[in-house]
C-alpha positions as CSV (number, residue, x, y, z in Angstrom):
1,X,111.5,121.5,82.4
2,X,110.7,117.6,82.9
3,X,114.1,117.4,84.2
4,X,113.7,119.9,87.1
5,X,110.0,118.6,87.8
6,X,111.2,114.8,88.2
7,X,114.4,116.1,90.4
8,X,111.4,118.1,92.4
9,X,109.6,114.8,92.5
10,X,112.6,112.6,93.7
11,X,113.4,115.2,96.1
12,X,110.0,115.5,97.8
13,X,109.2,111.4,97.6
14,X,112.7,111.3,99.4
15,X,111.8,113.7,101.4
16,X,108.9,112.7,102.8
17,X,110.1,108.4,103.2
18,X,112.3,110.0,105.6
19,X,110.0,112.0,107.4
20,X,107.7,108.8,107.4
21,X,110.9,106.9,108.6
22,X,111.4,109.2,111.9
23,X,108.8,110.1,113.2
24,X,107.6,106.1,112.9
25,X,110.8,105.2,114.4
26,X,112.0,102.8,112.1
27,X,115.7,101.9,110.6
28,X,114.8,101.1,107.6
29,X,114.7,104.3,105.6
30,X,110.9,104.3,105.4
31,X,110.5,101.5,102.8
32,X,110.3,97.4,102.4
33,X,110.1,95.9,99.2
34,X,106.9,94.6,98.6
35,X,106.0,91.5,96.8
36,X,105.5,92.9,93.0
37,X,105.8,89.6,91.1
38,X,102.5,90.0,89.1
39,X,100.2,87.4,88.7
40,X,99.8,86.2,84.6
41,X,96.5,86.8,82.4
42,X,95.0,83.5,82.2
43,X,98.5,81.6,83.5
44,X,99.6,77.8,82.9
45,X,100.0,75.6,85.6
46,X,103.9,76.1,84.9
47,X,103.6,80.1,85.2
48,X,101.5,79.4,88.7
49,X,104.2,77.4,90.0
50,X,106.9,79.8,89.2
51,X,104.6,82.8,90.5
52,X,104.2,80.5,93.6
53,X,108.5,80.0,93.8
54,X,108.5,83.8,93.5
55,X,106.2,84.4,96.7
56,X,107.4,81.7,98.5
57,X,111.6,83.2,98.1
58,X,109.8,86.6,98.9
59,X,108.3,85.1,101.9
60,X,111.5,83.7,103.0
61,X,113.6,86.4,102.6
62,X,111.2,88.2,104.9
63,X,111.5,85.8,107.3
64,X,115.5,86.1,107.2
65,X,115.2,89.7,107.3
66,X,113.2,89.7,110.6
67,X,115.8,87.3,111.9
68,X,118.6,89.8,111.2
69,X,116.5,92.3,113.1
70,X,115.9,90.5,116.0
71,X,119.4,89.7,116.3
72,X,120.5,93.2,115.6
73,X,117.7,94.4,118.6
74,X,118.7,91.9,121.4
75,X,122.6,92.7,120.2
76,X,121.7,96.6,121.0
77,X,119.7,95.1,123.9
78,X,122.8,93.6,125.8
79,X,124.9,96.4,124.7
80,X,122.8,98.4,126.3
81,X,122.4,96.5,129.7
82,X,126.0,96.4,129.7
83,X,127.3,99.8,129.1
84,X,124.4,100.9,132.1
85,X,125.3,97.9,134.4
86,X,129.2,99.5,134.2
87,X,128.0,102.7,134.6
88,X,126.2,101.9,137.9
89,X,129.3,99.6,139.1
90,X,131.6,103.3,138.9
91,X,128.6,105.5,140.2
C-alpha cells in the first residue's frame, strides 16, 4: 500500500513539474537545483569557509549555466533568421 501511494506521489509531483514547465515556457523540465548546502549549528570559522566555497561553486555554476543558455538562445536565434531569410530568398 506505501508502495502504490509513493508511485501515486512521484507520478503526480511529475506530473505537475511538467505542467509547471509548459505552460511557463521553460526547457528545463520545471526544476533548478537550488542551493541546499545547510548552514552548521553554531559553525567554526573553518565550517563557514567551506559553507562559503559551497555557495560560491553553486554561484558559479549558475553563472555557467546561464551562459550555456544564452548561447543555446542566440544559436536558435541565427538559426532561425537564417532558415526565414532562405525562405523569403525562394518566395
Amino acid at each position: 500500500m506505501k508502495k502504490r501511494i509513493s508511485m501515486i506521489t512521484i507520478a503526480i509531483l511529475w506530473i505537475c513539474s511538467v505542467a509547471t514547465a509548459y505552460y511557463a515556457g521553460s526547457n528545463m523540465g520545471g526544476f533548478y537545483p537550488e542551493f541546499n548546502t545547510i548552514f552548521p549549528i553554531n559553525p567554526t570559522y573553518e565550517e563557514v569557509g567551506r559553507y562559503i566555497d559551497e555557495g560560491k561553486a553553486y554561484v558559479n555554476a549558475c553563472n555557467n549555466d546561464i551562459q550555456t543558455i544564452a548561447e543555446a538562445r542566440d544559436r536558435a536565434i541565427e538559426t532561425i533568421n537564417n532558415n526565414v531569410n532562405i525562405w523569403k530568398i525562394n518566395h
